[in-house]
N, C-alpha and C positions, 0 to 999 in steps of 0.2 A: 522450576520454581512455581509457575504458573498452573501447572499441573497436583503439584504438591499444595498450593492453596486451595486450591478447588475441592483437593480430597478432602482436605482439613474442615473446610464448607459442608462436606457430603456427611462429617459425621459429625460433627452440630447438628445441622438440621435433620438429620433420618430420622429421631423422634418424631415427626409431627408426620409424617406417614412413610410408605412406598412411595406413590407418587413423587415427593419431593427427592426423592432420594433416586429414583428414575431419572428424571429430570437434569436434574443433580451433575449424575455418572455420564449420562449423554452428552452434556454440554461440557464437560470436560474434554474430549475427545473429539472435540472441534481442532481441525489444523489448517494455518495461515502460510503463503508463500508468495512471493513475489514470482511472476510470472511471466510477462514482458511490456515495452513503454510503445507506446502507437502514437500518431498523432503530434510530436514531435516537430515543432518551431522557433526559431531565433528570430524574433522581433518581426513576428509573421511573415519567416521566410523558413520554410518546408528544408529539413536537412534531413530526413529519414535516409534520402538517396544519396548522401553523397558522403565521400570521405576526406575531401580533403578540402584546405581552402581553394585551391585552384578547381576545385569543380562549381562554383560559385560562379555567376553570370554579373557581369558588369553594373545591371542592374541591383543585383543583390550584393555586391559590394559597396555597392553607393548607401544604399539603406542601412546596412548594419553596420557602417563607418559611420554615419550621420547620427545613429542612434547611439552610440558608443559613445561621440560626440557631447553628446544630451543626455549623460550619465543616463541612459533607459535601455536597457538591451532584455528583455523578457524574454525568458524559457518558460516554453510552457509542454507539458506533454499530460497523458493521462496515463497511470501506472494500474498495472491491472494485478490485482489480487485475487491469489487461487483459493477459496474455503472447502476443505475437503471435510464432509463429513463421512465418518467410518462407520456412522449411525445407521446411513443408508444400505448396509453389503448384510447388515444385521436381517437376519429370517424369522426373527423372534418377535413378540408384540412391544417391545420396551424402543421403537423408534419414534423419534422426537421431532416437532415440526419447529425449529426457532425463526426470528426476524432479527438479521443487526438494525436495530435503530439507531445508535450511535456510532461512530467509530474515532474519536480524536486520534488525531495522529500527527509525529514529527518526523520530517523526511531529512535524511545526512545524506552528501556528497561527499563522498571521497573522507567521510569519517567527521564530517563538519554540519550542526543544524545549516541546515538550507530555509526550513519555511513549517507552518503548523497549516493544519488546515482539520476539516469536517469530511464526510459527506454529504451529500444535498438533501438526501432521501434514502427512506431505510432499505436493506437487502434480505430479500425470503432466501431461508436456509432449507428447504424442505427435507423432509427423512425418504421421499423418493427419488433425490438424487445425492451421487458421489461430490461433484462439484459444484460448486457458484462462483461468484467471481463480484467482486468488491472494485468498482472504478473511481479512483483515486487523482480527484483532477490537480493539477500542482501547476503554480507560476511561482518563476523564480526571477529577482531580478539578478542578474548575473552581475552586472556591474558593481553594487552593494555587495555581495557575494563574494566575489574573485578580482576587482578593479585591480591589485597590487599585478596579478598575471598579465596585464594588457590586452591589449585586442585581441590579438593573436591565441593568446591563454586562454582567455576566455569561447572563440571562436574552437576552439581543436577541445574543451571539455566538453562543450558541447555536440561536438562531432563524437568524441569517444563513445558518452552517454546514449547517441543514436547509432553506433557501430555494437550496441550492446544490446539492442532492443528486446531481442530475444532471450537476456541472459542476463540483467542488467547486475553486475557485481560490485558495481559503485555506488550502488543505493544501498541506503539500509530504513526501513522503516518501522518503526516505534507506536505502537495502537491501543489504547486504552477501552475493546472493545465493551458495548452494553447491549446485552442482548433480550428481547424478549421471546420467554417461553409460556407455557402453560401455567405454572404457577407463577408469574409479572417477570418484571425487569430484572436482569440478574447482571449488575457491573462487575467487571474481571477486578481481583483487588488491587493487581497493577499490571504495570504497561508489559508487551509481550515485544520480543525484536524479531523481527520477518526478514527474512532475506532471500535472495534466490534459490539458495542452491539446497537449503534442507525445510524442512516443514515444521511449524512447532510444535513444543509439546514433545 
C-alpha cells in the first residue's frame, strides 16, 4: 500500500521535472525491519542474560517485588531498525542521499499498543551504503500494561521479549516516516508496519 502511494506520488509530480521524479522512485524503495532489542531492563535490573525467574539474585528480587509493589515496574530496551536502501547496489547516476528526520512511531506487544514515541535526532540514509539503522528507545511501564498478568506475568513477558532479542517476533512496530531529500521533506502518506521477519514494501 505504501509503495502503491508513493507511485501515485511519482506520477503527480513527474511534471515538474526528472529530478522529482528521481527522487521520487528512490525514496520509494526504502525498506524497514526490525532487527533486534539490546539493552534490555526491568526496573534497572539487566535481564538480557537470564531465562528464567530463578536466575534472578535475591537482590533483584527484592527490587522488582518492591517496585511491583509501587505499581512502577519500567521496561525499557532500545529496538534497533534495519533501513535498507537498494539505492545504494544502483551503478547508475539516479542514487539518492535522504535524512529520516522524523520517525513517529507505535510499539505493540503481543498485538497490544504498549507506548508512542519519536526519535531524538534525525538518521542519514546515504546512497553509499546498503544499511542504516534507526534506534528506537522504548519504556514501557509494565504494570499499566500487563498488571491483570501478576508479577510473575509480567516478570516471564519480560524475559520472553529478552529471550528474543535477536528476533524479536512479539514486537510490532508502526512508523509514520518524514524524510528529507533533495527536493525538502517528503511525509509517507501513512503509517508503514515493520516487523522482524520480512522487509517493507
Amino acid at each position: 500500500m505504501i509503495k502503491k502511494s508513493i507511485i501515485i506520488s511519482i506520477i503527480v509530480f513527474s511534471f515538474v521535472g526528472c529530478g522529482v521524479l528521481k527522487e521520487l522512485t528512490n525514496l520509494s524503495r526504502l525498506q524497514f525491519k526490525l532487527v533486534n532489542l539490546e539493552s534490555i531492563t526491568i526496573s534497572s535490573v539487566t535481564i538480557s542474560n537470564k531465562n528464567s525467574i530463578r536466575d534472578f539474585s535475591s537482590l533483584e528480587v527484592l527490587k522488582l517485588s518492591t517496585s511491583f509493589i509501587r505499581n512502577d515496574m519500567p521496561l525499557e530496551f532500545i529496538l534497533n531498525v534495519e533501513v535498507k536502501n537498494p539505492n545504494a547496489n544502483n551503478n547508475n547516476l539516479s542514487k539518492s542521499n535522504f535524512k529520516l528526520s522524523s520517525f513517529p512511531w507505535r510499539l505493540f506487544i503481543d498485538g497490544k499498543e504498549a507506548i508512542q514515541g519519536n526519535i531524538s535526532s534525525p538518521v542519514n540514509i546515504p546512497s553509499d551504503r546498503n544499511l542504516s539503522y534507526v534506534k528506537v528507545v522504548a519504556k514501557v511501564d509494565l504494570v499499566n500494561f500487563i498488571k491483570e498478568k501478576g508479577y510473575e506475568g509480567i516478570i516471564n513477558l519480560a524475559l520472553s521479549l529478552a529471550s528474543q532479542k535477536d528476533s524479536p517476533t512479539k514486537i510490532e512496530l508502526f512508523a509514520k516516516p518524514v524524510v528529507e531529500t533533495s527536493i525538502g521533506k517528503i511525509n509517507y502518506p501513512e503509517e508503514i508496519k515493520i516487523v522482524s521477519m520480512n522487509y517493507t514494501n
